[in-house]
N, C-alpha and C positions, 0 to 999 in steps of 0.2 A: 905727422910729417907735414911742416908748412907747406903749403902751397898745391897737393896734390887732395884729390877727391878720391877718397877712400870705395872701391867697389863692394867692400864685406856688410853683409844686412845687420842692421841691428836688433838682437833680439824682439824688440819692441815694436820692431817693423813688422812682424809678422803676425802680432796680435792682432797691429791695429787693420793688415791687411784682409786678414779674416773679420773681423768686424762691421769693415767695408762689406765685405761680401756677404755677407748675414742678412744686413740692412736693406740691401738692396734685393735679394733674395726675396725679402717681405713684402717691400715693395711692388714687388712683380706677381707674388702670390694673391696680396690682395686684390691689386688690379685685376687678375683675373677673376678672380673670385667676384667683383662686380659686375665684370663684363657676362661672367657665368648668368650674376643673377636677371640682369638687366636681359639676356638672352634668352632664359626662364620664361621671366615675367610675357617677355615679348611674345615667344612660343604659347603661351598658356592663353593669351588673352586672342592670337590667332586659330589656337585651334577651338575657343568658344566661338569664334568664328565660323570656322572649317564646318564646325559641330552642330550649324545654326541656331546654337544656344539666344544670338541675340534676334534672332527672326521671329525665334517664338515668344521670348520676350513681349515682345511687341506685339505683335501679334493676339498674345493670351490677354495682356493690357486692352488692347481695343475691344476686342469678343467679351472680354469682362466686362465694358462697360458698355457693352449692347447691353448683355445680358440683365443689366443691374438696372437701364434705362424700361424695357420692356418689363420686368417686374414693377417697377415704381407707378409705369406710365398704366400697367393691363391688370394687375392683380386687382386694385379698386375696382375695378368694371366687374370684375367675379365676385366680389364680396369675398378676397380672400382675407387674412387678417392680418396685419402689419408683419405678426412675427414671420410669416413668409418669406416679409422681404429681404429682413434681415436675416434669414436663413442663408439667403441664395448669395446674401453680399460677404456672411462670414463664410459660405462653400468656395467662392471664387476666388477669396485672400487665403484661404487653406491651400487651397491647388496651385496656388503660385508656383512655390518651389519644388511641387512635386513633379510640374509640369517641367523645368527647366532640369533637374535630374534625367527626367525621359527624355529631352531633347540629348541631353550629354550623353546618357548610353545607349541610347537606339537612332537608325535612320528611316526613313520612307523610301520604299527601291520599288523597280519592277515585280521584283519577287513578294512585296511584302512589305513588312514593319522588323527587320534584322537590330542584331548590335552594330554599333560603330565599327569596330573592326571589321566585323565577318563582310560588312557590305563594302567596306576601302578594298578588303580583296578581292571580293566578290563581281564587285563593278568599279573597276579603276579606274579614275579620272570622268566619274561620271560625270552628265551637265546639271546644274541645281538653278530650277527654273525660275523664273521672278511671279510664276503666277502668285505664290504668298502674297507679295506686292499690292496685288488687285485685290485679292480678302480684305486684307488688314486695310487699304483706303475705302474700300464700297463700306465694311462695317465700321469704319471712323464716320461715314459721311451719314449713314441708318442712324449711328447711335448721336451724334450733333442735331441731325432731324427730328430724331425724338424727343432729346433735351431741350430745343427749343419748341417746341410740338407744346409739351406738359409746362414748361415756362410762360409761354403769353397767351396759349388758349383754354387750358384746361384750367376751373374755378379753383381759386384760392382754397387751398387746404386745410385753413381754417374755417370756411365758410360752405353753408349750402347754399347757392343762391345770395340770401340778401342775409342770412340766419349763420349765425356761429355753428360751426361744428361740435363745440364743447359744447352744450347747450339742451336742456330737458326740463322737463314736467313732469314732476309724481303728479298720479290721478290719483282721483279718490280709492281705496282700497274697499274691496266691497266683502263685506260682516257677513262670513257664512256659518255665523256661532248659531245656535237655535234659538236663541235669547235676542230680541231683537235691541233690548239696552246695552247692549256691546258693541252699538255702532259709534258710541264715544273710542270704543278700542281701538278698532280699526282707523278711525280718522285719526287716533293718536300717532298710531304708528306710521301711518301716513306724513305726519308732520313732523313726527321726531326724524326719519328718515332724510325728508325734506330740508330740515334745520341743519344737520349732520352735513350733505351736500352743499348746502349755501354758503358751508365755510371756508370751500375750496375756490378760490380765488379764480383759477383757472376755467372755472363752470361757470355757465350763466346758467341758474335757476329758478324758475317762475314759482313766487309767493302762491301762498296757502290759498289768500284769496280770491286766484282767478283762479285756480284750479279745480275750486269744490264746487262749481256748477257744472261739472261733466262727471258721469257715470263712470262707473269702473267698467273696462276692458270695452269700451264705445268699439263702433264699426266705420267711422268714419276720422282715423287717427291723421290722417292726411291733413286734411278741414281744420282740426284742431288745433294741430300743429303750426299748423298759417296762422292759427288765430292767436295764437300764445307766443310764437316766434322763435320756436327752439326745432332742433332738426332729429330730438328723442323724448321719446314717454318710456317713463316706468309705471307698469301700471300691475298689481296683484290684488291678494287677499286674505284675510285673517280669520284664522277662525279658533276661539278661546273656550275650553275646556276646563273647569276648577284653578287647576297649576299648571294646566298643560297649554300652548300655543304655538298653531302651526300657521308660519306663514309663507305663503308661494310668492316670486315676484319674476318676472320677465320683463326687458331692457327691450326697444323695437325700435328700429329705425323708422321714422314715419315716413319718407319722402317713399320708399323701397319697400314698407314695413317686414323688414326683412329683421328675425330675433337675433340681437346680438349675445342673449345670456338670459338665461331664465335657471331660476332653484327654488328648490322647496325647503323650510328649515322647521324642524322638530325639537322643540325645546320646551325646557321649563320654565316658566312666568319668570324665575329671577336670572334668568339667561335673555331676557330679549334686549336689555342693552347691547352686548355681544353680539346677537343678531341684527340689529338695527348698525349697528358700527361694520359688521362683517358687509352687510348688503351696499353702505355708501362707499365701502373703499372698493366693492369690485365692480360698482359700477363707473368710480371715477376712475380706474384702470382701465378700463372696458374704453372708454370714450376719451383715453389719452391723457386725461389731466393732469397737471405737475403737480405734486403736494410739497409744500414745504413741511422741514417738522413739526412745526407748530399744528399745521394743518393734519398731519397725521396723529399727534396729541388729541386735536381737536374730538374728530370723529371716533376717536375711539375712547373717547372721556363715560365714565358708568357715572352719572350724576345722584344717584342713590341707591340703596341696599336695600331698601325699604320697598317690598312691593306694593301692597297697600298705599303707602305716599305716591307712587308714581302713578296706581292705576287714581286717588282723589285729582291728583296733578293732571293728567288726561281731560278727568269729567271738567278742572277749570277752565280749560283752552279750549273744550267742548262749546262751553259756554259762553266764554267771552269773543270767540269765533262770530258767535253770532247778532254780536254789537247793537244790544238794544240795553235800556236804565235795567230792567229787571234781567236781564238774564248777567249781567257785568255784578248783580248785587249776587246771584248764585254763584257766580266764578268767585268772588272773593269768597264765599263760604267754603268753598273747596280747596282753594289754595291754603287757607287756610287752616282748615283740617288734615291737608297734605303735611303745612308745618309741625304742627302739632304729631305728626307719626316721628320725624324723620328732621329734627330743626335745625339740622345743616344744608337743606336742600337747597339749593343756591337757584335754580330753573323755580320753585314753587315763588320764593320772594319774587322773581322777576313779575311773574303771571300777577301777582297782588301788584305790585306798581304799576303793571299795563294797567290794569283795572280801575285802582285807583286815579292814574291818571285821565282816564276817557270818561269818567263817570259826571261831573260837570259838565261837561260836551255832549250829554244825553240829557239833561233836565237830573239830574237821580243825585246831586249835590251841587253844595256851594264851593266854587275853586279853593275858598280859605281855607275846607273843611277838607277838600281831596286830596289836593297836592302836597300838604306836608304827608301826609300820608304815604303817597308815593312817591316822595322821596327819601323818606326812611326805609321804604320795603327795596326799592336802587341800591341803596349806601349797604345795608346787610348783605341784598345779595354779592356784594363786588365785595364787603369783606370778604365774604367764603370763595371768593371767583373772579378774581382779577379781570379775567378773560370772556367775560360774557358780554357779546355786544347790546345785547337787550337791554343788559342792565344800566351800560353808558350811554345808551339810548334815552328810557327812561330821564336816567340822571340831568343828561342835557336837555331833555324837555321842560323841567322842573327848574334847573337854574335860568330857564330863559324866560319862562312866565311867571315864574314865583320868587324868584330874586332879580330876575332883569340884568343877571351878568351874563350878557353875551359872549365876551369872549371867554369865558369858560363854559357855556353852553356850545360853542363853537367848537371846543377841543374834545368836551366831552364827544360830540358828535361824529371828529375826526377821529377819533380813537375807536368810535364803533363798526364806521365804515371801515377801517383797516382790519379791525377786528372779523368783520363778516362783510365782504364786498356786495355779497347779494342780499343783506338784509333791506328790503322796500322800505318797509316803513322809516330807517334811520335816514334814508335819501329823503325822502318824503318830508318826514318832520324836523328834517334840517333846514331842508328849501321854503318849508312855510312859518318856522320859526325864525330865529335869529340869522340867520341870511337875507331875510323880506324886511326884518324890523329894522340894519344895519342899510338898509339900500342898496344889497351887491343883487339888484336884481337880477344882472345876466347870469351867474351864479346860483340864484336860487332857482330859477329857471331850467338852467341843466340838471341841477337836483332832479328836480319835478320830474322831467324827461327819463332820466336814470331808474328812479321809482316806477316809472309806468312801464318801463322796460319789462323791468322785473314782475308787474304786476299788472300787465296790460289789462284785463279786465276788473280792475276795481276804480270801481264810480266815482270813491271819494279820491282817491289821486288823481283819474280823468277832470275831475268837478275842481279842483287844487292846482292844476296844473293850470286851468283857467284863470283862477284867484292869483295866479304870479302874472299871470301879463297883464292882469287887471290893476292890481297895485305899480304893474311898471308904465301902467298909461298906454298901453298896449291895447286898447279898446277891440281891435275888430279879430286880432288872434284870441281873442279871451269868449270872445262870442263866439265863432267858431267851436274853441275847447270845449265850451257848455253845451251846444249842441251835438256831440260827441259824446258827452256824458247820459244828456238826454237819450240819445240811441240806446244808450245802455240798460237804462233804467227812467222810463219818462215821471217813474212817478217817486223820483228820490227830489224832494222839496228844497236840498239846500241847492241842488245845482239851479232848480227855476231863480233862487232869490239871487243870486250871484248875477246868472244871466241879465236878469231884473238890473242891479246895480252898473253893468257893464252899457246895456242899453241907456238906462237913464243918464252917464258919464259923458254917451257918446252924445246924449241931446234929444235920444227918442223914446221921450218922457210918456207917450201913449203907449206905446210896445211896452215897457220896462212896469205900466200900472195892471198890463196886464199880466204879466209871468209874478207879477205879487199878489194877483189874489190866486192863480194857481198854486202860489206855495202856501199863503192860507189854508185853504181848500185840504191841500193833501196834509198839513200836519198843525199841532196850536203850539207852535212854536211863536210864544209873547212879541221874541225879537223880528220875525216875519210879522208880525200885528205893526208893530211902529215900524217898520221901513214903509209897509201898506199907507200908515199915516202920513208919515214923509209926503210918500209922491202927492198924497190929493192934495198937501199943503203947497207945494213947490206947484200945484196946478189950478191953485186957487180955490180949491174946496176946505175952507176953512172950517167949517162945521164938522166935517168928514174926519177931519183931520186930531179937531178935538175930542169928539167922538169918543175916537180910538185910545186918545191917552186917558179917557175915564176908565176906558175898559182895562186900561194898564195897570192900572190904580187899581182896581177890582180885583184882577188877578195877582196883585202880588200881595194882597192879602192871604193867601194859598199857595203860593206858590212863588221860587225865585224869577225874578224878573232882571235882567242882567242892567245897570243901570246905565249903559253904553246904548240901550234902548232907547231911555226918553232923552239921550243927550241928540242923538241924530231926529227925534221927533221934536224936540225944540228949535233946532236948526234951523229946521225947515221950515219953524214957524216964527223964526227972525230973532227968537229970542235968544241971543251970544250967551249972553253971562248966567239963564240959568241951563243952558246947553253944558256950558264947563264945568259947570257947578256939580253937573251929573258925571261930569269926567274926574273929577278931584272925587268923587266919593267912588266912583271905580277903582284907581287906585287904592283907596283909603280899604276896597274890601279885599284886594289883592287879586282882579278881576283880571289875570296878569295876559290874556287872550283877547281881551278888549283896547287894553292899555299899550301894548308893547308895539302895536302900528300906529301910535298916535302922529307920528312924524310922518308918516308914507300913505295914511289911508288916504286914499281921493276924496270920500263921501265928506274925511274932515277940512279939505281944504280951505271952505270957508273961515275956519279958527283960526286957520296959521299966524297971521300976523297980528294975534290980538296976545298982549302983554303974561296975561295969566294962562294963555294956552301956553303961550311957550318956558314960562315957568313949569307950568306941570309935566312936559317934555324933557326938560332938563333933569326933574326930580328922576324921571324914569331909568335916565341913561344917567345917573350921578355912581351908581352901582359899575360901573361898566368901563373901562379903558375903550370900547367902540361908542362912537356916537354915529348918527347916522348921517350920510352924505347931503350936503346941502342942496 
């Protein structure tokens, strides 16, 4: 009907009016429903409130960390032992949430320790007092005072004093076999133990050397420990039976000498790798040190099966321990017969190339004759043994006097100190090798330093360590050094000839004539006879002078005379060209310890700028990607 607005609904009206109402319905439902939850949440985090859930909170937070500062800062003072501390620090993160539980269902009332409920009814509207407040700031302000307490007053934790806390000395082990030729055993095990430890990067370990002038289980561990620089001794005893060997050792703090670990072990002759390997890893536990894997590989490497091999291998090390011509020709018979049991033994070759290599260095061969020698017995052993620094050792001592390629003498060397951080001697005959011959003086220097560390009582690194400031022009620290050595030992004759060299450098050419006929005196080392000669020449005692180069002449009818000898005694007697003359046939015999300072020694100064010196210079370094600094 036009024109009029119909009042009847239409079917569809009513769907969509329900629909409406549906929608909005939901609307309204969820809204509440957030409002619920948000009301919830609210309530829930008021009544952890209510419940003083977050008082304790806090409160367990600070008290924990009194409690964690007083263990860190007092247990050391008792000699408790670290796992302690970490006891008490994993008890106090276990209690956490235990603690906050018992905050949520019990209260603290007049009456007592109730549940949450029983005490809302019990005491309605009670007052919840702020003493909490005072606890938790008095023990924030105890535990900050403590923290800063063990922060800037109490000594470095890696340190005792001036000394590493990682840090020990095996002593000598003392031979309670009945047999008194067992004392090769004991000092074996002594040093294979020793060896085992020196691999652990994290330890400083005092060489073989300084060690074997103190007795086993000494009374004055304090004294010694000063004197060696480490802040523990291991120090036991062996005692060997047929197949059977029992060895005791005990772990002491010296400063306290308070025992941190002592054991006794009962084993069979072909169990004492295992025991020698069991004893380094609980002592580098015991004293905290980090091993890497490698480091754990290390120590516990069985270098042969072979008893027999291991106990010849002993008697070589026995022997060349004691660094004289004849006793270095017994070590190589032994190492060698150790080969012969066992000819993969990779430690026995090394023993033969130390040997061979020092054995020209005693009078007892010619360098031509030793060093390939011991650089074949190096190359074998690092076939069989990548990983032995001795043997890189060796090897780079051999490329730097006998081929004259420094920079792979130099790598060789860096590979062994990586290999073994505390091996002495690879510092040692780094710094007086091919680091001196290249002029990285300040470098060869810290070498030196680094060795002595390691090996504070041995003569020839004190006596070496002088011989680098001496080559650095270093005159009055090198005099010093010498007599440091001298304390040590007054009557070791290379340190007098050095000191000799350092004095006459400096100008005081009467002082320096006499510490040369003291090194005469104490040994007939030829090369001491013509320095002797030198000075009287340089003092105008020309008769004196020649003299002495007859007698050189005499002597090397019998015996090798290093011919670096009559080049510094012609020198001195003005004669250049047949001074050089004796330097080209050093070379020529491969005299590679005479030759390889031609550029840096001082006493050669005078040659430098004569045409065929520095020809023959060049020949030296023509092997070598390093020349040395101008």
């Amino acid at each position: 009907m036009g024109g009029r607005i119909s009042l009847r609904h239409h079917p569809d009206d009513n769907l969509r009016g329900a629909s409406i109402r549906l929608v909005q319905a939901q609307r309204l439902a969820v809204r509440d429903s957030s409002l619920g939850k948000a009301a919830m949440s609210s309530n829930f985090f008021a009544e952890l409130r209510r419940r003083n859930v977050y008082k304790v909170a806090v409160g367990y937070a600070v008290v924990g960390w009194l409690l964690i500062q007083v263990a860190t800062q007092v247990f050391p003072f008792f000699e408790v032992p670290n796992w302690g501390v970490r006891l008490v620090v994993l008890l106090i993160v276990v209690g956490f949430p235990i603690a906050l539980v018992i905050a949520w269902a019990f209260e603290l009332t007049p009456g007592g320790i109730k549940r949450t409920e029983e005490a809302d009814r019990v005491y309605p509207g009670r007052s919840r007092g702020r003493a909490w407040i005072y606890v938790v700031i008095s023990a924030g302000l105890l535990s900050a005072g403590l923290f800063f307490l063990g922060r800037y007053t109490a000594p470095n934790e890696n340190k005792i004093g001036n000394v590493p806390a990682k840090s020990i000395a095996v002593l000598p082990f003392e031979n309670l076999s009945r047999d008194p030729e067992n004392a090769y055993f004991a000092e074996g095990i002594q040093d294979e133990i020793l060896t085992r430890l020196a691999k652990v990067s994290d330890l400083k370990v005092i060489s073989h050397t300084s060690t074997q002038r103190y007795k086993s289980s000494p009374n004055d561990l304090p004294q010694i420990a000063k004197q060696l620089g480490v802040a523990n001794i291991l120090e036991g005893s062996v005692q060997k039976s047929q197949d059977q060997v029992r060895v005791n050792v005990q772990l002491i703090n010296a400063a306290t000498d308070a025992h941190l670990w002592g054991e006794s072990f009962d084993r069979k002759l072909i169990d004492i790798f295992a025991v020698e390997s069991e004893i380094a890893a609980k002592v580098a536990d015991k004293l905290q040190a980090k091993l890497t894997g490698a480091e754990q590989h290390a120590i516990s490497m069985e270098p042969t099966q072979n008893t027999e091999a291991y106990q010849l291998y002993l008697k070589g090390r026995y022997f060349w321990n004691k660094r004289t011509g004849p006793d270095l020709q017994k070590a190589i018979d032994y190492f060698k017969q150790a080969i012969e049991k066992d000819p993969g033994y990779a430690l026995a070759y090394v023993g033969l190339g130390d040997s061979y290599i020092l054995l020209s260095g005693f009078g007892a061969a010619r360098p031509q004759d030793s060093f390939p020698l011991a650089e074949a017995a190096a190359k074998k052993a690092l076939e069989i043994d990548d990983t032995l620094a001795e043997a890189h050792t060796t090897l780079g001592f051999s490329l730097c006097v006998h081929h004259f390629d420094f920079a792979g003498s130099i790598r060789e060397f860096e590979r062994a100190i990586a290999l073994n951080p505390n091996y002495a001697t690879a510092h040692h005959w780094f710094g007086d090798g091919p680091l001196l011959a290249v002029s990285q003086f300040d470098r060869a220097i810290a070498e030196g330093k680094r060795a002595l560390e390691l090996d504070p009582l041995s003569v020839i690194i004190t006596a070496d360590l002088g011989a680098d400031y001496l080559v650095a022009r270093r005159y009055d620290e090198a005099i010093e050094q010498f007599h440091k050595a001298i304390d040590l030992d007054p009557r070791f004759y290379y340190t007098h000839w050095n000191l000799a060299e350092a004095l006459e450098l400096k100008g005081n050419l009467r002082e320096a004539l006499a510490e040369y006929k003291k090194a005469v005196e104490l040994d007939d080392d030829p090369f001491v006879l013509a320095l002797l000669g030198q000075a009287y020449a340089k003092l105008g005692q020309r008769d004196e002078a020649l003299k002495i180069l007859g007698q050189l002449s005499q002597i090397g009818m019998h015996r090798y005379v290093p011919s670096y000898s009559y080049a510094v005694l012609y020198m001195a007697l003005e004669e250049k060209d047949k001074a050089i003359e004796w330097l080209e046939r050093s070379y020529r015999e491969g005299a590679g310890l005479d030759v390889i300072f031609l550029k840096v020694d001082p006493m050669l100064d005078p040659l430098q700028k004569e045409p065929r010196f520095q020809a023959l210079v060049a020949k030296v370094f023509a092997r070598s990607s390093i020349t040395p600094a101008q």
